[in-house]
MIDOSE-1310 file (N, C-alpha, C; in nm, 2 decimals, decimal comma, always signed):
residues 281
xxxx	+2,96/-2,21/-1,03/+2,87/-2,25/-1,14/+2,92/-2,38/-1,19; +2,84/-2,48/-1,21/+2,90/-2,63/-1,25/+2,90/-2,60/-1,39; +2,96/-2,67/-1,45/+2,99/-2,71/-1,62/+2,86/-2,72/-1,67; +2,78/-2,78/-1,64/+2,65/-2,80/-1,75/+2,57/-2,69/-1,74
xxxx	+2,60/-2,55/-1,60/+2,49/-2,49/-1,60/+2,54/-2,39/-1,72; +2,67/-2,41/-1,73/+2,75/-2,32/-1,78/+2,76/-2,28/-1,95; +2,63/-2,39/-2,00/+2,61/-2,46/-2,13/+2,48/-2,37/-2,13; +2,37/-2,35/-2,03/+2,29/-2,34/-2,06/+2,25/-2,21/-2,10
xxxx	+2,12/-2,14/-2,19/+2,13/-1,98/-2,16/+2,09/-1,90/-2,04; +2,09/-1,82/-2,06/+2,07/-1,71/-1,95/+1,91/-1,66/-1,95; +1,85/-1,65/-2,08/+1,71/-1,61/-2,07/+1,67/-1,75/-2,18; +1,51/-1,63/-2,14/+1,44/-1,80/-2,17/+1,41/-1,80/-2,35
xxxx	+1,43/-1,71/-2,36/+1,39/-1,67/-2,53/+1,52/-1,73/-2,62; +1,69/-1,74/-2,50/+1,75/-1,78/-2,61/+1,79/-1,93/-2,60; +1,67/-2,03/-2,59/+1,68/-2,18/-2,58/+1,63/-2,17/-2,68; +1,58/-2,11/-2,75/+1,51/-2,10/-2,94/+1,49/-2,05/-3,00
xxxx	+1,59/-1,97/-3,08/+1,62/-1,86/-3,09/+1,56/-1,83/-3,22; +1,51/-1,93/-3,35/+1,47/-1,97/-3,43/+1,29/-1,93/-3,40; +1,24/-1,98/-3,29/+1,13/-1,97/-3,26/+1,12/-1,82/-3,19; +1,19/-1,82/-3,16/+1,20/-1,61/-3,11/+1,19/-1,52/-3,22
xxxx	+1,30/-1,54/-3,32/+1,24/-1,43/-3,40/+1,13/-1,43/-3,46; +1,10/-1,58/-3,53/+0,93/-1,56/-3,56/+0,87/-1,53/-3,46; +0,86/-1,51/-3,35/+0,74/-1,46/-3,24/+0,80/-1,31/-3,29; +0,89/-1,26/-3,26/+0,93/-1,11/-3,31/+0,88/-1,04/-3,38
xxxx	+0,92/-1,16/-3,51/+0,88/-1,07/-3,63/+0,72/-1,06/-3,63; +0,64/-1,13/-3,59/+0,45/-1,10/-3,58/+0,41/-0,98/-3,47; +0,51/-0,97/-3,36/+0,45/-0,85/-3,31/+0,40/-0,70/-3,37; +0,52/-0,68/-3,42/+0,46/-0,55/-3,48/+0,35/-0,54/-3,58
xxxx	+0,35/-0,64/-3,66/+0,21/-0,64/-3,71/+0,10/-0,65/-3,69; +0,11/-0,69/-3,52/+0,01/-0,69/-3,43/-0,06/-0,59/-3,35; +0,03/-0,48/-3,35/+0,02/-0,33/-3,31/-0,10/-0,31/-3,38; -0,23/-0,25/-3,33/-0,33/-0,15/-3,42/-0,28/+0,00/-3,36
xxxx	-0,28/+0,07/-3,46/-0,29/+0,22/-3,44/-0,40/+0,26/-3,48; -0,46/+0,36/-3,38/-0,53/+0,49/-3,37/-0,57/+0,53/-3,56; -0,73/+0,54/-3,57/-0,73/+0,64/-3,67/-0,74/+0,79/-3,66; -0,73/+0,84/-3,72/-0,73/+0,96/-3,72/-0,88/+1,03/-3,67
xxxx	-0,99/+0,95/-3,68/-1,14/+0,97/-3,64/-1,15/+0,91/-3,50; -1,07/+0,83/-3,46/-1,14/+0,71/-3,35/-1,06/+0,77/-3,23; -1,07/+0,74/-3,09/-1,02/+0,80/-3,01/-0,94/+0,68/-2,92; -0,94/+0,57/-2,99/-0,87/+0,44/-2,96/-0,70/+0,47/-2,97
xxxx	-0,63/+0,41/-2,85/-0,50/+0,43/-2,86/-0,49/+0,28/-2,91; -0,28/+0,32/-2,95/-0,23/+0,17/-2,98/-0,27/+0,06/-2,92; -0,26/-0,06/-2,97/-0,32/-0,19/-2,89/-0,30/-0,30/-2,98; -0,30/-0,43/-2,88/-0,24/-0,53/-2,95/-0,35/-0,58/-2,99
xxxx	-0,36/-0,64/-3,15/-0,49/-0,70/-3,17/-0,53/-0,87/-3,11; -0,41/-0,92/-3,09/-0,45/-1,08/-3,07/-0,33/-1,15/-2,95; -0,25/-1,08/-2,98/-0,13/-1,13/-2,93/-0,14/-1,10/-2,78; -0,23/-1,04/-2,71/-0,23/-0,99/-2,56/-0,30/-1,14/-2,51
xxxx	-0,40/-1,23/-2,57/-0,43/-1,33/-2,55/-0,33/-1,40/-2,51; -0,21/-1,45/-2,54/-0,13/-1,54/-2,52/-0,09/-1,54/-2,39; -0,02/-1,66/-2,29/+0,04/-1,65/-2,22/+0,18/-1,71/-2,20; +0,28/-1,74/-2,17/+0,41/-1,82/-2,19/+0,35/-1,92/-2,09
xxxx	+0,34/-2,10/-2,16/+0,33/-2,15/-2,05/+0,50/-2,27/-2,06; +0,59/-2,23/-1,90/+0,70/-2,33/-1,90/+0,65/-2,47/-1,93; +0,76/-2,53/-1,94/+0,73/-2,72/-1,96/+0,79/-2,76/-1,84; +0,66/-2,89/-1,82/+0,71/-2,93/-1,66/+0,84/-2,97/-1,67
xxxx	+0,87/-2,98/-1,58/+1,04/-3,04/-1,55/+1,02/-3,16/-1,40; +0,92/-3,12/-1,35/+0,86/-3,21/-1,26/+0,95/-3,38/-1,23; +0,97/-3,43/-1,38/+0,95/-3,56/-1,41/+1,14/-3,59/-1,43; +1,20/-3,45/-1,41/+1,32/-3,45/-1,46/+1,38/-3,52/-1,34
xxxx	+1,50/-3,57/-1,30/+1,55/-3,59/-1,15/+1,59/-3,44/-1,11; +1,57/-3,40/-0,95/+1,61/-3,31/-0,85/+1,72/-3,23/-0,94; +1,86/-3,30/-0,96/+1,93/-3,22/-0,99/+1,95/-3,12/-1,15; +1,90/-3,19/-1,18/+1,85/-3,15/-1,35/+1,78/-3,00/-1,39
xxxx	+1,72/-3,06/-1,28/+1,56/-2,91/-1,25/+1,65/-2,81/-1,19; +1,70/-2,82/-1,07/+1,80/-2,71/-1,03/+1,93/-2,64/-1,11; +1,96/-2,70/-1,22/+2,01/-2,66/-1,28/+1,99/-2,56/-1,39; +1,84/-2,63/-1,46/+1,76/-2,56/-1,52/+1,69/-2,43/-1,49
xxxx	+1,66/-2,44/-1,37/+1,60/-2,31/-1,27/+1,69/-2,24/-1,20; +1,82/-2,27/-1,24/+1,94/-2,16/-1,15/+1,98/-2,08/-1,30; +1,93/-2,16/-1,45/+2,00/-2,04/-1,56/+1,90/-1,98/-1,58; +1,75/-2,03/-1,57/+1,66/-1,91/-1,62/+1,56/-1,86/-1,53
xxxx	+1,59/-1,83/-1,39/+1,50/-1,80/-1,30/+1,60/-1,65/-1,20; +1,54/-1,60/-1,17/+1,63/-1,46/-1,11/+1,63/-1,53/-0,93; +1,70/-1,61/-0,91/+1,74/-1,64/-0,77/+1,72/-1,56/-0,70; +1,77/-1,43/-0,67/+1,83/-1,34/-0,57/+1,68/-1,26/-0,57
xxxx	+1,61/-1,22/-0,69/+1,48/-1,19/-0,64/+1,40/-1,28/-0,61; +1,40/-1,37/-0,65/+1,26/-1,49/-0,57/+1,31/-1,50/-0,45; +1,46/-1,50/-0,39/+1,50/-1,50/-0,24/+1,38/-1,34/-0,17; +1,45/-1,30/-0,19/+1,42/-1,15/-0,16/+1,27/-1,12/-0,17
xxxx	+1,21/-1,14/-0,23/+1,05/-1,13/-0,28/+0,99/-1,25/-0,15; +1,02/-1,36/-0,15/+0,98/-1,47/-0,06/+0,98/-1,42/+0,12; +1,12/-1,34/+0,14/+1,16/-1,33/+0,23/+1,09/-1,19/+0,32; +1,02/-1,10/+0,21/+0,94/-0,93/+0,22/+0,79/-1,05/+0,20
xxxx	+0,74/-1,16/+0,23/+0,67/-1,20/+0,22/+0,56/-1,12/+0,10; +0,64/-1,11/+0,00/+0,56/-1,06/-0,13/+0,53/-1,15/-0,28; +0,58/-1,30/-0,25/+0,57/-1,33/-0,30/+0,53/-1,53/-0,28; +0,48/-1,63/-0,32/+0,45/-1,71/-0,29/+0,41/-1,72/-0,11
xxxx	+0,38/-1,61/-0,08/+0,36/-1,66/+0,06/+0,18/-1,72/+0,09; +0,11/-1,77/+0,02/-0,06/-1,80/+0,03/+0,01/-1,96/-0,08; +0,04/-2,04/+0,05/+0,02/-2,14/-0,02/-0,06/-2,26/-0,08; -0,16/-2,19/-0,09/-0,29/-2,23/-0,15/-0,34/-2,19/-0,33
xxxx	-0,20/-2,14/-0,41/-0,25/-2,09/-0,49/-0,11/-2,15/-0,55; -0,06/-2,15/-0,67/+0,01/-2,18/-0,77/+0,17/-2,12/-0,73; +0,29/-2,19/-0,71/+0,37/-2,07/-0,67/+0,44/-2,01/-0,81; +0,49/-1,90/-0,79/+0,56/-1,82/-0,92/+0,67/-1,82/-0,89
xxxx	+0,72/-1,78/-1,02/+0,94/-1,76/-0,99/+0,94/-1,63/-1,09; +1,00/-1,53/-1,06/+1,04/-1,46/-1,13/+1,14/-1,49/-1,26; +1,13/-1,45/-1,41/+1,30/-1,51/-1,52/+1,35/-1,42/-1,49; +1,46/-1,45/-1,57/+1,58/-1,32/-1,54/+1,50/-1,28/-1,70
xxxx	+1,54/-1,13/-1,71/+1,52/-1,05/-1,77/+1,60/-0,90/-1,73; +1,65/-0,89/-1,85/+1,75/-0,77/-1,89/+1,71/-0,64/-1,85; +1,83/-0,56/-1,78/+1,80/-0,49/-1,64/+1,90/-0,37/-1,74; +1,84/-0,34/-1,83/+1,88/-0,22/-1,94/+1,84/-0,08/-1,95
xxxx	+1,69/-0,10/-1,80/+1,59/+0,06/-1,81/+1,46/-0,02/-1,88; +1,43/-0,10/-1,96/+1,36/-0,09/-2,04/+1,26/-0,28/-1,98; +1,34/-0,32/-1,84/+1,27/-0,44/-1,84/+1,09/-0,46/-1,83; +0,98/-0,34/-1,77/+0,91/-0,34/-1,76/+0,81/-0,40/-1,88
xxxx	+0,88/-0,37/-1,99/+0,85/-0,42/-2,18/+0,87/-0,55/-2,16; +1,00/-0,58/-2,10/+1,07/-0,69/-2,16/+0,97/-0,81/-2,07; +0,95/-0,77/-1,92/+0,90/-0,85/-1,82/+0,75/-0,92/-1,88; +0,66/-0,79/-1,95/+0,54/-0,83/-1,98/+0,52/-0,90/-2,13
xxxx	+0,61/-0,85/-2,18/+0,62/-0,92/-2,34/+0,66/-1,11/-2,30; +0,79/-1,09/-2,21/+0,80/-1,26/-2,19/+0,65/-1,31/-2,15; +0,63/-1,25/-2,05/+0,51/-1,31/-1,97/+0,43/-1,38/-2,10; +0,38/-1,29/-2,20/+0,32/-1,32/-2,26/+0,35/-1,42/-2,38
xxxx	+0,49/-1,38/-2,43/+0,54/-1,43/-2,58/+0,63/-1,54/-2,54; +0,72/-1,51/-2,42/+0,83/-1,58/-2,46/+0,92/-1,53/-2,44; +0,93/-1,41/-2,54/+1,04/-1,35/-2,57/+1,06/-1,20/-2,50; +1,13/-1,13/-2,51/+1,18/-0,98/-2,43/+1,14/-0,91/-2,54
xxxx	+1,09/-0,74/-2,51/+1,09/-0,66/-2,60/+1,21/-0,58/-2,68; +1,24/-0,70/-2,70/+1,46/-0,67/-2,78/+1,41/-0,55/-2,89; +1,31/-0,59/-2,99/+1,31/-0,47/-3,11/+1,25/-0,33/-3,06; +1,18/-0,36/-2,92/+1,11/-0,18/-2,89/+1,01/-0,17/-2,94
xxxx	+0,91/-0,29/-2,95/+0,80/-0,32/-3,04/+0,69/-0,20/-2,95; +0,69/-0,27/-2,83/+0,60/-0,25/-2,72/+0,68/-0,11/-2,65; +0,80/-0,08/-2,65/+0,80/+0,07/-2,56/+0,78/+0,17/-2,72; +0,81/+0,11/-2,84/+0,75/+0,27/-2,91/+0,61/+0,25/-2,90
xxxx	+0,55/+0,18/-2,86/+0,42/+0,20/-2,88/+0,38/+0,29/-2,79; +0,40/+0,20/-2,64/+0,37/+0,33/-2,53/+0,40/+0,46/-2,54; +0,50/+0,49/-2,64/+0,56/+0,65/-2,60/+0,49/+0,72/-2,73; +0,40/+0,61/-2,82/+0,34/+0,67/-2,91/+0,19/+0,71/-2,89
xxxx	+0,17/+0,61/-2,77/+0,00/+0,68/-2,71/+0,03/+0,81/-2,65; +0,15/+0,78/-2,55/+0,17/+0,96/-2,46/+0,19/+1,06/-2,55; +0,27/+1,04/-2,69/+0,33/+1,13/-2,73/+0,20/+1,24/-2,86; +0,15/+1,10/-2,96/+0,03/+1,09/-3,04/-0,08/+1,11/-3,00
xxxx	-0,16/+1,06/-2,93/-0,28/+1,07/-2,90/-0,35/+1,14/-2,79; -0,50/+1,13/-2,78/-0,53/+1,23/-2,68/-0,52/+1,16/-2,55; -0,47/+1,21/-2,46/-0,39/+1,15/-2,29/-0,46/+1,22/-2,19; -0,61/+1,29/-2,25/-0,66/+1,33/-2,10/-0,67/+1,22/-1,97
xxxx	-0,72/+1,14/-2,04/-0,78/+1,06/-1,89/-0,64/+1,02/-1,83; -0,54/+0,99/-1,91/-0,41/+0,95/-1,85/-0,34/+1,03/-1,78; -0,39/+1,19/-1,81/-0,30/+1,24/-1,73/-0,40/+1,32/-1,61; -0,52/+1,33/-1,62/-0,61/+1,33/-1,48/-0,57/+1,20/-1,42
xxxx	-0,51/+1,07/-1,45/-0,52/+0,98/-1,36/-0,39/+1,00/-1,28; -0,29/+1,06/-1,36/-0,17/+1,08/-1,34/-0,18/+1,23/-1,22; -0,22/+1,32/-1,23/-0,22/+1,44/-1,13/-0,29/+1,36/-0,99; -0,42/+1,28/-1,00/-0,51/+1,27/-0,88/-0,41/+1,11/-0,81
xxxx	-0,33/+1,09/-0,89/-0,23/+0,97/-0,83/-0,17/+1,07/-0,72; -0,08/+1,17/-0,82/+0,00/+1,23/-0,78/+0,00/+1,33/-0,61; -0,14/+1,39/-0,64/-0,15/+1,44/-0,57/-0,19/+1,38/-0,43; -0,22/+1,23/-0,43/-0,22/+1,13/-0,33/-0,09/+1,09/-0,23
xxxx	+0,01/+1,12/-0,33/+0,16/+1,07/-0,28/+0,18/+1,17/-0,19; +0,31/+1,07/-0,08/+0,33/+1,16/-0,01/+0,40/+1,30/+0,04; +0,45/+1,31/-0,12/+0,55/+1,44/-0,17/+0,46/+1,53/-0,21; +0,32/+1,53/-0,19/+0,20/+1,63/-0,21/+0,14/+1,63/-0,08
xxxx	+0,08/+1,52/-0,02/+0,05/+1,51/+0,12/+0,13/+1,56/+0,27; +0,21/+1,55/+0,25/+0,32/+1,60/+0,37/+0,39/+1,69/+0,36; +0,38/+1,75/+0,25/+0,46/+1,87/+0,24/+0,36/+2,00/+0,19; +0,24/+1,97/+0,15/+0,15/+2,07/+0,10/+0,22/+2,17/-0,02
xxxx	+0,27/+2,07/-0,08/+0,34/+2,10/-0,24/+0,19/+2,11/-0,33; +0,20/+2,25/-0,43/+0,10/+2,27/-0,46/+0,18/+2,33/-0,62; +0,08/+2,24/-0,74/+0,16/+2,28/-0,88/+0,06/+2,36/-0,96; +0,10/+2,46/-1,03/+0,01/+2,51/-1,14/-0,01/+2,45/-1,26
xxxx	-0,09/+2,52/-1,33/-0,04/+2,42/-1,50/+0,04/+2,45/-1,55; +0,13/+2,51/-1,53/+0,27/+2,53/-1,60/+0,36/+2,36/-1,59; +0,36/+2,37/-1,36/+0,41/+2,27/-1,33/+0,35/+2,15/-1,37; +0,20/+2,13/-1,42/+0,16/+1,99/-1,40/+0,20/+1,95/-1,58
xxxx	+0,22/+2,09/-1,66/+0,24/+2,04/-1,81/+0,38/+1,98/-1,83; +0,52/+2,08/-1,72/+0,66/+1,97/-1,74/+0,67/+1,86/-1,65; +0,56/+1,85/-1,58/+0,56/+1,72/-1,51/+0,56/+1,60/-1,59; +0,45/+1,60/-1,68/+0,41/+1,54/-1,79/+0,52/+1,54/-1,94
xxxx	+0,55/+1,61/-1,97/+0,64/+1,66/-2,01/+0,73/+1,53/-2,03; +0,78/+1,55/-1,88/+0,88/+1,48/-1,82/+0,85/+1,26/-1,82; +0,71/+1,28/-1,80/+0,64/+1,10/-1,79/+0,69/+1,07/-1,97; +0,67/+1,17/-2,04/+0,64/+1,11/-2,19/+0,79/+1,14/-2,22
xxxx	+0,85/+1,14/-2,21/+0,99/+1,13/-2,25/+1,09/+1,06/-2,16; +1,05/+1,02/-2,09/+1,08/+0,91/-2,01/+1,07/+0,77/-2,07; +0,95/+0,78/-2,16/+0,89/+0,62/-2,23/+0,98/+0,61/-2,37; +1,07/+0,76/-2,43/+1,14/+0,71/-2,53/+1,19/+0,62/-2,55
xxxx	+1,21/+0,57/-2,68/+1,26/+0,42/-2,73/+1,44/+0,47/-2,71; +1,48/+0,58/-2,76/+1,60/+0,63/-2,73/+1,65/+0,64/-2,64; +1,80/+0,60/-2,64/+1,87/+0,59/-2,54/+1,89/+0,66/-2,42; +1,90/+0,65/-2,29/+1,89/+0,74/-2,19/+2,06/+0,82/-2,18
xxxx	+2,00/+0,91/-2,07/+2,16/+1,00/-2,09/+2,23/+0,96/-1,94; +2,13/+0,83/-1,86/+2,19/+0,80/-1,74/+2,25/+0,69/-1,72; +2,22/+0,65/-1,62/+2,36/+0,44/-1,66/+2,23/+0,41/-1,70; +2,17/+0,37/-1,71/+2,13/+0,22/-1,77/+2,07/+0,26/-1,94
xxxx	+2,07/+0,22/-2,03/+2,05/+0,24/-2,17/+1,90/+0,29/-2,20; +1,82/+0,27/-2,14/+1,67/+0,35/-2,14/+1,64/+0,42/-2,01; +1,57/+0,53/-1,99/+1,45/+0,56/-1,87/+1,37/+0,43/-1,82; +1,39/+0,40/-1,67/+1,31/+0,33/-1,61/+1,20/+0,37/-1,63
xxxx	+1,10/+0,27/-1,62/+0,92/+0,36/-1,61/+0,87/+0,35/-1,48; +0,75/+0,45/-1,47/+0,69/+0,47/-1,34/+0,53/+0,41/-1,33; +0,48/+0,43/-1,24/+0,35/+0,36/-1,22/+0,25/+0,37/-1,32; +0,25/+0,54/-1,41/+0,11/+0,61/-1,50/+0,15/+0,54/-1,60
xxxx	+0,31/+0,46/-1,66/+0,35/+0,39/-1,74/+0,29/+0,24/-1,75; +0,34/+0,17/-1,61/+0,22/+0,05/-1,64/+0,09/+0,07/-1,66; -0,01/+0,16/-1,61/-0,10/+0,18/-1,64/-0,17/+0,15/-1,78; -0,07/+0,30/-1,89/-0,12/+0,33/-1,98/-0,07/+0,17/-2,06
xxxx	+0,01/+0,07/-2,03/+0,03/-0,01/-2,06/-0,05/-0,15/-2,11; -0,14/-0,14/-1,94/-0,23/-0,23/-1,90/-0,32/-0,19/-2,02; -0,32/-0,09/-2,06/-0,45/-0,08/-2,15/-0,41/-0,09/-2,31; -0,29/-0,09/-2,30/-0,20/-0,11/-2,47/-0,26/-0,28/-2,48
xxxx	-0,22/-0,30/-2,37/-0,16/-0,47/-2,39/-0,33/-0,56/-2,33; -0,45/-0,49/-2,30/-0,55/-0,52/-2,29/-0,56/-0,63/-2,21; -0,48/-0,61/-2,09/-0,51/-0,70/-1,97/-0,44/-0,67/-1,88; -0,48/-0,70/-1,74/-0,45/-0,62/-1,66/-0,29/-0,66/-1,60
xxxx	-0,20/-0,61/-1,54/-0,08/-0,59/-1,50/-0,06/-0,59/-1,32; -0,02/-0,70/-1,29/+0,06/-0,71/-1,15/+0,15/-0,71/-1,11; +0,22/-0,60/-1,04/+0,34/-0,58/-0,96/+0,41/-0,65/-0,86; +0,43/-0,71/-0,87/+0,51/-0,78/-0,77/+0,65/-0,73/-0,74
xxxx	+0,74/-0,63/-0,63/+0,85/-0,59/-0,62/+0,88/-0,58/-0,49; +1,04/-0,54/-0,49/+1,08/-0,55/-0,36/+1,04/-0,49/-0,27; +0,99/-0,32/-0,34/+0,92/-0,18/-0,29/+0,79/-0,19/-0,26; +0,71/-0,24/-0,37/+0,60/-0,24/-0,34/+0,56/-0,39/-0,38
xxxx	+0,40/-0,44/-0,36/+0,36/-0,57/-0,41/+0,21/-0,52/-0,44; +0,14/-0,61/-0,51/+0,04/-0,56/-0,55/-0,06/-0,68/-0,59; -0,03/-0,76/-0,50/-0,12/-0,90/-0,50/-0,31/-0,88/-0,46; -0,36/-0,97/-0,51/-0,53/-0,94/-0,52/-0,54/-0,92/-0,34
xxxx	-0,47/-0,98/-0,25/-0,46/-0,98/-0,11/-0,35/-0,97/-0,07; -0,32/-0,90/+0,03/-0,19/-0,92/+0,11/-0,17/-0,91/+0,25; -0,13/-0,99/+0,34/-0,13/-0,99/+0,46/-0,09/-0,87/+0,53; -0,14/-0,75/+0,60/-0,11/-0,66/+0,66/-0,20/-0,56/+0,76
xxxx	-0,15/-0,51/+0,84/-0,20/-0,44/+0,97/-0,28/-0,57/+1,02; -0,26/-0,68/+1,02/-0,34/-0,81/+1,12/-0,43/-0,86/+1,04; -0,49/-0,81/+0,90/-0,59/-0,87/+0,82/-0,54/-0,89/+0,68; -0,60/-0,94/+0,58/-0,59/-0,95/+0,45/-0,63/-0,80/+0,41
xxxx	-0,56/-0,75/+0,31/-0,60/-0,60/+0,22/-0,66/-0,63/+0,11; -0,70/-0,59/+0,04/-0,77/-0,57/-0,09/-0,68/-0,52/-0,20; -0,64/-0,59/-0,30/-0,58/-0,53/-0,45/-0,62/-0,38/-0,43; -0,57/-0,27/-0,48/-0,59/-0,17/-0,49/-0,61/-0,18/-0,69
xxxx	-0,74/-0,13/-0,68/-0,73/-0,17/-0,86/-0,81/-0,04/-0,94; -0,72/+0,02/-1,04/-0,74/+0,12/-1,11/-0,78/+0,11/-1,28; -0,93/+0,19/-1,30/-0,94/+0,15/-1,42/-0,97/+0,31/-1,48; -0,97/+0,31/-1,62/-0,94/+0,44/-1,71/-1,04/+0,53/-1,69
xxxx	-1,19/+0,50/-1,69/-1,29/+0,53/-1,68/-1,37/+0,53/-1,50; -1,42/+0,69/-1,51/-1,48/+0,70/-1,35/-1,57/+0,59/-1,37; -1,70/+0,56/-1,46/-1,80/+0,44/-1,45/-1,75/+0,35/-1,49; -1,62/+0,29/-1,52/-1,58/+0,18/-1,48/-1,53/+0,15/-1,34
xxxx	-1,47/+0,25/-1,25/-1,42/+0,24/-1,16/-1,51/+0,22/-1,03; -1,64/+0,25/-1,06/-1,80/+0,22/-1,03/-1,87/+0,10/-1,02; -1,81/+0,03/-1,10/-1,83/-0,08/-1,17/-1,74/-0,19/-1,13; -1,65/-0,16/-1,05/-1,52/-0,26/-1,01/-1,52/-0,38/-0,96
xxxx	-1,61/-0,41/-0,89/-1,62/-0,57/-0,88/-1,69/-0,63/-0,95; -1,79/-0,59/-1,02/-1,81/-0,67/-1,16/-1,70/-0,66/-1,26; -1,63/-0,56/-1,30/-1,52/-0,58/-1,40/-1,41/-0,63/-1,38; -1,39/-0,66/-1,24/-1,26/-0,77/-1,20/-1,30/-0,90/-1,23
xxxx	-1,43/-0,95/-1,18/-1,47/-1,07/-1,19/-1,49/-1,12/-1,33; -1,51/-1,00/-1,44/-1,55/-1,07/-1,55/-1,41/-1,07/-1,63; -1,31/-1,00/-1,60/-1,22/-0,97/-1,69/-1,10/-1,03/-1,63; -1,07/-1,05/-1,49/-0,97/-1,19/-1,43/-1,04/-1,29/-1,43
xxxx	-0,99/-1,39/-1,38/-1,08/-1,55/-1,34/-1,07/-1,53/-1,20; -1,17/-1,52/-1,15/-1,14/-1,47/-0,97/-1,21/-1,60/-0,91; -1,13/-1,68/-0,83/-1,17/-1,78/-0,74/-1,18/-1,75/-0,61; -1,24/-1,79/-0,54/-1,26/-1,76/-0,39/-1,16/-1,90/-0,31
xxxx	-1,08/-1,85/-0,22/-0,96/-1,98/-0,14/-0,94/-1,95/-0,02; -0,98/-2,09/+0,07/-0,97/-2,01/+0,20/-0,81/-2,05/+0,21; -0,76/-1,96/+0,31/-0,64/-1,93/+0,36/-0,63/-1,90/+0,54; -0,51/-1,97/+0,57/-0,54/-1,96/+0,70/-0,48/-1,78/+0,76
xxxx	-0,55/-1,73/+0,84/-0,52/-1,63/+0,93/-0,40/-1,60/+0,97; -0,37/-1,46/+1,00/-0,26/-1,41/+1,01/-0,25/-1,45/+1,21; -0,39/-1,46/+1,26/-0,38/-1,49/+1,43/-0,44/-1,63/+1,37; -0,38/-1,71/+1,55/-0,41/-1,87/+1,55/-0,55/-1,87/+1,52
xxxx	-0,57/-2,00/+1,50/-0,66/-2,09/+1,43/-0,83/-1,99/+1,40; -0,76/-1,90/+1,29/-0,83/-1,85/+1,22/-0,84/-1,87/+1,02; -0,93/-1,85/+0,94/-0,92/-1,88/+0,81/-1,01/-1,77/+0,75; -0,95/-1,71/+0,64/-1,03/-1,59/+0,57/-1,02/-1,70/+0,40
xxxx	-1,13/-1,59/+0,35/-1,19/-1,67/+0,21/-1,14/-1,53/+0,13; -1,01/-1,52/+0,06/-0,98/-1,42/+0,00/-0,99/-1,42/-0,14; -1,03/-1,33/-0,26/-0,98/-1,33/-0,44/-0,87/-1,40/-0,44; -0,86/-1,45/-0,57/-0,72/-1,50/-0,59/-0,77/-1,49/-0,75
xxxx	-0,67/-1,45/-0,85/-0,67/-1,44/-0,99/-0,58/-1,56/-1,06; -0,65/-1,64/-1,12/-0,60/-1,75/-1,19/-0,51/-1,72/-1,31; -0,38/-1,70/-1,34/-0,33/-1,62/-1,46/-0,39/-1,79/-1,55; -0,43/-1,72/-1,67/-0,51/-1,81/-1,75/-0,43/-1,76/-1,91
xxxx	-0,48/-1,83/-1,96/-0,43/-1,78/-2,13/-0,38/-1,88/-2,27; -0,38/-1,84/-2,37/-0,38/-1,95/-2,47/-0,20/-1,94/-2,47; -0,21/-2,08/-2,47/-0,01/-2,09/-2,53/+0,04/-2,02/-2,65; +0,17/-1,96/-2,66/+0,21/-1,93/-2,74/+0,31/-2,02/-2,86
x	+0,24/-2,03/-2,94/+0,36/-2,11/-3,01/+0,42/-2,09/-3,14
């Protein structure tokens, strides 16, 4: 590591640390909770608008930028993500870099809060909320979405594993105490979260959530079996889920980009989602 990288910080929230906690301190007041009549879960009232946008560095000289992008960018996943062709591989669209972000159990908060704020979910703004919709509120649809997932997987499919309601209530059981704000009893300081987690998230934080990982990827397209695939995209409601290419198009910014083919001199016209959003300041 050279001397000046060695100055710089490690995440992106502590280049201003002054401007972090004021973003901090306004989250929680940004939380709406549920009344006691309405059947609305927690949700951000304004703050899901935002998006973090970096400052060019473009104009910096070569070595400057590499410096800057070796202390706040996760190297070894953008290697690895690039290389499972999961990630900047359609170069026709904007490339991304993964930040580093704190690998405590609890980064799924931290990943989507920076995306958005800036900052990481350091106070647990955003995981007590989610474990306050599983825990508080009524979770049918979440957890029909949660059984008809389940039952999809291939630890239901290949094995002809079959659960009662006893099983499907500590299954659940098990999702909602997983999202506690309290400390876990395994190595990392929180419960990792699982898929029904982003979900019920995507709908806390009222916009939709993309995966990008080493296991899975979850791009609008992705090159496979010889053709482009289609986003797999899940919404809360059966008549919205009816309704899916009208509610992608109105609720992403969906452009159409041709891209060349996975065989020679071929071109497909695939979705692409413009991450869009007001700056945070």
């Amino acid at each position: 590591m050279s001397q000046g990288q060695s100055f710089l910080p490690k995440f992106l929230f502590l280049s201003n640390l002054l401007k972090a906690v004021r973003i901090r301190e306004r989250v929680p007041n940004d939380v709406v909770k549920p009344s006691a009549s309405g059947g609305v879960i927690h949700h951000l009232r304004g703050l899901h608008r935002h998006t973090l946008e970096m400052i060019r560095i473009s104009h910096f000289p070569q070595a400057f930028r590499e410096v800057i992008q070796a202390a706040i960018v996760d190297r070894a996943m953008q290697v690895s993500l690039e290389q499972e062709k999961k990630l900047n591989w359609c170069r026709e669209v904007k490339r991304l870099v993964p930040l580093r972000t704190n690998g405590d159990g609890n980064c799924l908060l931290h990943a989507a809060s920076q995306y958005m704020l800036g900052v990481q979910d350091t106070d647990l703004v955003l995981r007590k909320a989610l474990y306050s919709v599983l825990k508080d509120t009524d979770t049918r649809n979440f957890r029909m979405r949660f059984q008809t997932e389940l039952l999809q997987s291939q630890e239901f499919t290949q094995t002809g594993l079959c659960y009662n309601t006893l099983n499907w209530q500590e299954e659940w059981e098990k999702i909602v105490e997983m999202a506690s704000p309290e400390s876990s009893r395994g190595g990392l300081q929180y419960d990792s979260l699982e898929d029904i987690h982003i979900f019920v998230l995507s709908n806390i934080l009222r916009r939709p959530i993309v995966v990008v990982a080493e296991i899975r990827a979850v791009p609008l397209a992705y090159p496979g079996r010889g053709i482009f695939e289609e986003l797999p995209v899940h919404f809360l409601m059966e008549k919205e889920q009816q309704q899916k290419v009208k509610l992608i198009k109105e609720y992403l910014t969906v452009i159409e980009i041709p891209v060349n083919g996975l065989r020679y001199d071929t071109t497909h016209i695939i979705n692409a989602a413009r991450f869009v959003g007001k700056k945070c300041c």
